[in-house]
C-alpha positions as CSV (number, residue, x, y, z in Angstrom):
1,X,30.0,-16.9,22.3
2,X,32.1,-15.5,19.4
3,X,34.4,-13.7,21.7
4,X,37.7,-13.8,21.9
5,X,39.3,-13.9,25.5
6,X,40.7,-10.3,26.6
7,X,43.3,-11.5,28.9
8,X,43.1,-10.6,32.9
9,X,44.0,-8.2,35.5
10,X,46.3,-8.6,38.4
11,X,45.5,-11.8,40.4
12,X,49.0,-12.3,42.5
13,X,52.2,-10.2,42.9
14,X,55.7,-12.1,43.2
15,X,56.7,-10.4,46.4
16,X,61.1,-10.8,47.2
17,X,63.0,-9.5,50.1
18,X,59.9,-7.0,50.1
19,X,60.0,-6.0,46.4
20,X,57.3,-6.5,44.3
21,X,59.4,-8.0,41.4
22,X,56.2,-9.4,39.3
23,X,52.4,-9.6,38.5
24,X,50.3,-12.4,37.5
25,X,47.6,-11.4,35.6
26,X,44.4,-14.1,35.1
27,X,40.6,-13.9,35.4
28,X,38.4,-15.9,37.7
29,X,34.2,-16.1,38.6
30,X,32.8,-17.5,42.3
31,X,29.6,-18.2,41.7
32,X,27.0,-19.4,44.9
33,X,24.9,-22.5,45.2
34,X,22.4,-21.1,42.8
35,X,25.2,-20.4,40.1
36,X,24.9,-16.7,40.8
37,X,28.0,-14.6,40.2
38,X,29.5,-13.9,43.7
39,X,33.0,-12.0,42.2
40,X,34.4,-11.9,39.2
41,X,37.8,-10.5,37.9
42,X,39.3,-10.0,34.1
43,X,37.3,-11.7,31.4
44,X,35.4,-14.5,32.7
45,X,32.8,-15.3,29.9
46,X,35.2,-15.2,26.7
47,X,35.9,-18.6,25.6
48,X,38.9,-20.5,27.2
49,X,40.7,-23.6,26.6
50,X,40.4,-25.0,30.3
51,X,42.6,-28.4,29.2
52,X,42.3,-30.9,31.8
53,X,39.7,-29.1,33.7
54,X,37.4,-30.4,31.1
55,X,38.0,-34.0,32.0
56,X,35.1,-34.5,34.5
57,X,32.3,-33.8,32.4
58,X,33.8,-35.7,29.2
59,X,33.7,-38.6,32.0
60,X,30.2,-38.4,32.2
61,X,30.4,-38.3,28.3
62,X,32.3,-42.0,27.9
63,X,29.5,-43.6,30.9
64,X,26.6,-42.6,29.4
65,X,27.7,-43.5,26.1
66,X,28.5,-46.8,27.7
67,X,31.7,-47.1,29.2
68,X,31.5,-50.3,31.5
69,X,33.5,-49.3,34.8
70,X,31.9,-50.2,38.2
71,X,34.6,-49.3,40.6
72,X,35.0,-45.7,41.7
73,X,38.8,-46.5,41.2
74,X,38.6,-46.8,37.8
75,X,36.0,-43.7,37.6
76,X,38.5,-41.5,39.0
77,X,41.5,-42.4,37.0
78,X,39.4,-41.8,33.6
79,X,39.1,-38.2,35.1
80,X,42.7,-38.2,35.9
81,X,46.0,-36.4,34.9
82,X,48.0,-38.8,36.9
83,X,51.5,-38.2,38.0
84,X,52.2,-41.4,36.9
85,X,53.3,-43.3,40.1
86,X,53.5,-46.7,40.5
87,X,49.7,-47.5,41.3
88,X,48.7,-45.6,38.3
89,X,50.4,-47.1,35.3
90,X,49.6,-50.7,37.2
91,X,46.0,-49.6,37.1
92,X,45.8,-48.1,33.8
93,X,47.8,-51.5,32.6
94,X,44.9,-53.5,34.5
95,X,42.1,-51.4,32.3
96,X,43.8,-51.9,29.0
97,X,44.5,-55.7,29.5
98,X,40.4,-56.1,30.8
99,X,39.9,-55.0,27.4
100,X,42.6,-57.2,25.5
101,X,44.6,-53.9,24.5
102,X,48.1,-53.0,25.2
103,X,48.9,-49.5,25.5
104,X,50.3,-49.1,22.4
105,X,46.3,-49.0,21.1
106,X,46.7,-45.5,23.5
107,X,47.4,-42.1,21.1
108,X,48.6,-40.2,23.9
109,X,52.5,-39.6,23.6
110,X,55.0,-41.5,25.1
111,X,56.1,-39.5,28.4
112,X,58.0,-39.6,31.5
113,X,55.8,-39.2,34.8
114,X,54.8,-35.8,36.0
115,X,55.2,-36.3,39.4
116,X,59.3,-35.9,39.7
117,X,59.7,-39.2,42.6
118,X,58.1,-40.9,39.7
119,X,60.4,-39.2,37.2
120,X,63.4,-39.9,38.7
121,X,62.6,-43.7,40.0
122,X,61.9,-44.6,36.6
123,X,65.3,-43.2,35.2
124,X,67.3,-44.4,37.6
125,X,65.4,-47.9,36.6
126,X,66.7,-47.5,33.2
127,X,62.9,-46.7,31.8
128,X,62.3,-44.0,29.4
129,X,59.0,-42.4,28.5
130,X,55.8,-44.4,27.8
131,X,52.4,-44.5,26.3
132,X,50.9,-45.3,29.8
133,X,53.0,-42.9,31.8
134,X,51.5,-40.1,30.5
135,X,49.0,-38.3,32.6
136,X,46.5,-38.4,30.3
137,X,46.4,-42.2,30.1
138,X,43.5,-42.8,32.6
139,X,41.2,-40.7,30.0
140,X,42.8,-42.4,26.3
141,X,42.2,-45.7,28.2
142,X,39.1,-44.7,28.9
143,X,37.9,-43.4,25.5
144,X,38.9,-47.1,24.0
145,X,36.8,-48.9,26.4
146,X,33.8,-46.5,25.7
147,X,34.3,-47.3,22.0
148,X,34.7,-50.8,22.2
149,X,31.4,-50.8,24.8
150,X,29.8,-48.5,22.2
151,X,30.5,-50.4,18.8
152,X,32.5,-47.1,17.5
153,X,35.9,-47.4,15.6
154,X,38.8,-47.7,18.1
155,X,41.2,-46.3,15.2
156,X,41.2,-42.2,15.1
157,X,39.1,-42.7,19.1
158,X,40.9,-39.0,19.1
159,X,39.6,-37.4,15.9
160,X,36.7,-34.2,16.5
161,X,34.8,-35.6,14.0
162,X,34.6,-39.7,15.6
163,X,31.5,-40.3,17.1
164,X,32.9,-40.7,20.7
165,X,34.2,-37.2,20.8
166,X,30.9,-35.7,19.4
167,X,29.2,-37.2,22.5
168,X,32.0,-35.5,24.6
169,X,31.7,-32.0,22.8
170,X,27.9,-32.6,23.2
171,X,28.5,-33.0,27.5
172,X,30.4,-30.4,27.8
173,X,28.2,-27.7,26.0
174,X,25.4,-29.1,28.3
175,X,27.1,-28.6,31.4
176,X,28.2,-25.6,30.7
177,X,25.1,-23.8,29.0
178,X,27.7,-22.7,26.2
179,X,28.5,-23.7,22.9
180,X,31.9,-24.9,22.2
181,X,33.9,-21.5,20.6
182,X,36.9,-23.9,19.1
183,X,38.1,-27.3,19.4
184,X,42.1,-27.4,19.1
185,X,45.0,-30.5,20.4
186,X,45.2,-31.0,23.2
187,X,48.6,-31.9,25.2
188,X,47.6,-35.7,24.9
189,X,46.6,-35.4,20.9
190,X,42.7,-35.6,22.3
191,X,40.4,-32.4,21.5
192,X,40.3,-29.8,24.2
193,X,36.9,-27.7,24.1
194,X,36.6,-23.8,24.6
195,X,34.3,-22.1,26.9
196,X,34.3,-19.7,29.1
197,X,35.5,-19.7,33.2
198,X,32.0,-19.3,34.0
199,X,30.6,-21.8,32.1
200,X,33.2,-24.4,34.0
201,X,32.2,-23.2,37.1
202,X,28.9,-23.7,36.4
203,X,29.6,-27.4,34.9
204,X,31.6,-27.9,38.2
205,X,28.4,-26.8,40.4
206,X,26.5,-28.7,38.7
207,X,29.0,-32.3,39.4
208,X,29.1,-31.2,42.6
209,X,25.2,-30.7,43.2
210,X,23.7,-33.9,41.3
211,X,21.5,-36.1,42.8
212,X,23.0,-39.8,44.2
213,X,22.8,-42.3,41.4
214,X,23.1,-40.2,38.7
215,X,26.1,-39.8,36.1
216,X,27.5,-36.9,37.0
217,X,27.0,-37.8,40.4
218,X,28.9,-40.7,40.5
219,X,32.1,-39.7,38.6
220,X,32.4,-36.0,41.4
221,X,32.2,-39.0,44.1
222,X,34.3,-41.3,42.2
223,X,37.1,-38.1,42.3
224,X,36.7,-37.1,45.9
225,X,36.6,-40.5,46.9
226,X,40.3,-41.2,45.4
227,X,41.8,-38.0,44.7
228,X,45.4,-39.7,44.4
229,X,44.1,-41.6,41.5
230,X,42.9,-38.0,40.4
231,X,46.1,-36.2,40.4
232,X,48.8,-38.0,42.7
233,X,50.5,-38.1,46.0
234,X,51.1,-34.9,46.4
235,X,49.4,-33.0,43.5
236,X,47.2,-29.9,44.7
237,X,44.1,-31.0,43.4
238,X,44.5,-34.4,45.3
239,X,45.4,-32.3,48.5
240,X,42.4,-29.8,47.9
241,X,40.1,-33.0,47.7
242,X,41.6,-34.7,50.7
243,X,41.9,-31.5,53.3
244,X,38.2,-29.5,52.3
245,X,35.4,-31.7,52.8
246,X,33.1,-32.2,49.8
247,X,35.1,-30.3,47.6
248,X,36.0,-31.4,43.7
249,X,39.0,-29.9,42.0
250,X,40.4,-30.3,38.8
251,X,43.5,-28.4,37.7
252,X,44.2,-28.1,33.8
253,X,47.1,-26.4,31.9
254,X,47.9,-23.0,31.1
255,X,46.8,-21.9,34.5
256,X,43.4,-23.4,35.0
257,X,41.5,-24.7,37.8
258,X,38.1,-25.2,38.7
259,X,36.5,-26.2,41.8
260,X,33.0,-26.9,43.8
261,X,31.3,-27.2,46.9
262,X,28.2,-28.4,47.2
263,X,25.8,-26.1,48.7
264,X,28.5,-23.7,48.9
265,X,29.5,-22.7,45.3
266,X,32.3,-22.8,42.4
267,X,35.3,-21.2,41.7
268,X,36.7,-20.7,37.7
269,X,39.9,-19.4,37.2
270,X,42.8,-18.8,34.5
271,X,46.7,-17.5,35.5
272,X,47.2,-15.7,31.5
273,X,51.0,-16.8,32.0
274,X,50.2,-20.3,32.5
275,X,52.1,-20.1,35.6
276,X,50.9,-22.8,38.4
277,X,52.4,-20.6,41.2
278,X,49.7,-18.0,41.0
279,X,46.8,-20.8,40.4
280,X,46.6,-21.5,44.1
281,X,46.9,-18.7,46.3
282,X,44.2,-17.3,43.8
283,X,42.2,-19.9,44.2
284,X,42.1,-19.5,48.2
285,X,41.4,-16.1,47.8
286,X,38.1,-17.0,45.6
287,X,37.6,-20.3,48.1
288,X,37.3,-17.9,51.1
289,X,35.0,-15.1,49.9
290,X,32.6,-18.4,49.1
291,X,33.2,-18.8,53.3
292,X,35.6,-22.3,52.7
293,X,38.0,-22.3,55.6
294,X,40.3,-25.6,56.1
295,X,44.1,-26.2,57.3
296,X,45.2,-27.3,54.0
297,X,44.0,-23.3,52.0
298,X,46.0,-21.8,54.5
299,X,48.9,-23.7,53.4
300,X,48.2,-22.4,50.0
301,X,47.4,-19.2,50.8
302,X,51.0,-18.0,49.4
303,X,53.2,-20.1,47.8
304,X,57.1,-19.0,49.1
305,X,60.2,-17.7,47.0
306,X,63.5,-19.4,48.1
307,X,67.1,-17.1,48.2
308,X,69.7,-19.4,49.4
309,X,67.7,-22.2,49.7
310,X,65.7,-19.9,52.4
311,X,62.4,-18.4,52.0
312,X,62.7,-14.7,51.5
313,X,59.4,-14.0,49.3
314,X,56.2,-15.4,48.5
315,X,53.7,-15.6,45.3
316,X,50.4,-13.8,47.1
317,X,46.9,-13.2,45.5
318,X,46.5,-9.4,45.8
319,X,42.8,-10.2,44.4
């Protein structure tokens, strides 16, 4: 691509006692079931980091290269960014040990949970942060096992140049249709890949639309089939998955989620502030010109602003 990303325009305003007191500015694509462009705002073919958005498609990476997990449970959590609740440290634990690894063999820093019941039951436990907690233990766990299945180095698993994360690189620029513009850190220590929000719309379409039996296939069912493995008890992917039938969803960092339908389309999109109030009622805004309708987007549609401990406001896509 070569391009550097331009930033966005307006997506959402921060609405309070009827002043507009903010503006989130971001860029998103909706592209239909044939990957055309539907609607488009801000820069949506400069390259992005899309962070944890990127984690479906370097799942289909680790099984092809071998990765030897049978059981759609385990397919999800490799996809995950976990809140790290109780059920998913006790199944990332149950991964490592298959393997004869403790999760010290895991790069990923040592964290508290993200969810906050998860949070605050382990401090009042007495726990601290851990390898495992950190949501991005289901996919470290998962890059060992696909070394060890592979006959690659387990040491430096998390290096751009090991041969694990040139297959990865290598999945992503196929589903996309893009070339990787940079390879930076991500927030685990693993690479993060750049491209642009409509080549991850475009990967997403393509999860979403694959035929039974095949790679991709398996890990979009694997997600939707356990989307609290995916995200957590109440994360908004999870919820997305669970409330709009078919439907994959991914959120990443910085802003970023990408979703799919099949035969309906995908939806790209970036918040420049990095603020995950905005990422949602943005995203039902692109949902809905795509024709998706469910309970659970109309609880998204605006996320409120509390005075008092009462709402008085709301975070609304003017997009």
């Amino acid at each position: 691509m070569g391009k550097t990303y331009e930033g966005g325009v307006p997506l959402a305003e921060v609405v309070r006692s009827g002043f507009v007191e903010g503006v989130h500015r971001g860029s998103v694509v909706v592209l239909d079931a044939t990957g055309a462009p539907v609607a488009e705002a801000g820069d949506s073919t400069s390259p992005i980091f899309p962070r944890s958005s990127n984690k479906p498609m370097q799942a289909v990476g680790m099984l092809r290269a071998g990765l030897p997990l049978t059981d759609q449970t385990d397919v999800a959590l490799v996809s995950a960014s976990h809140a790290g609740e109780e059920f998913h440290v006790e199944r990332v634990t149950a991964l490592l040990r298959r393997a004869g690894l403790t999760e010290e063999a895991l790069h990923c820093p040592p964290d508290l949970p993200a969810g906050d019941a998860a949070r605050e039951a382990v401090l009042r436990a007495g726990g601290g942060p851990r390898r495992i907690q950190m949501n991005c233990s289901g996919k470290h766990t998962g890059m060992l096992l696909t070394c060890l299945a592979a006959g690659w180095p387990v040491n430096g698993y998390w290096r751009p140049e090991h041969p694990l994360q040139q297959r990865l690189t290598a999945t992503v620029e196929e589903f996309t249709g893009e070339s990787v513009a940079a390879v930076g850190v991500d927030g685990c220590g693993a690479p993060v890949l750049a491209v642009s929000l409509t080549g991850l719309a475009r990967a997403y379409l393509r999860l979403v639309s694959a035929e039974t039996g095949t790679v991709e296939r398996t890990v979009a069912d694997a997600m939707r089939a356990y989307p609290e493995l995916v995200g957590g008890t109440q994360a908004d992917d999870t919820r997305l998955m669970r409330g709009v039938p078919g439907l994959l969803a991914k959120v990443g960092a910085e802003g970023v989620i990408a979703a799919a339908v099949p035969e309906v389309g995908a939806v790209a999109l970036k918040i420049d502030d990095g603020a995950g109030r905005a990422r949602m009622p943005v995203l039902v805004s692109a949902l809905r010109r795509l024709g998706v309708e469910a309970p659970v987007l109309a609880e998204y549609a605006e996320a409120p602003l509390l005075g008092g401990g009462l709402p008085v406001g709301a975070v609304r896509p003017v997009w």
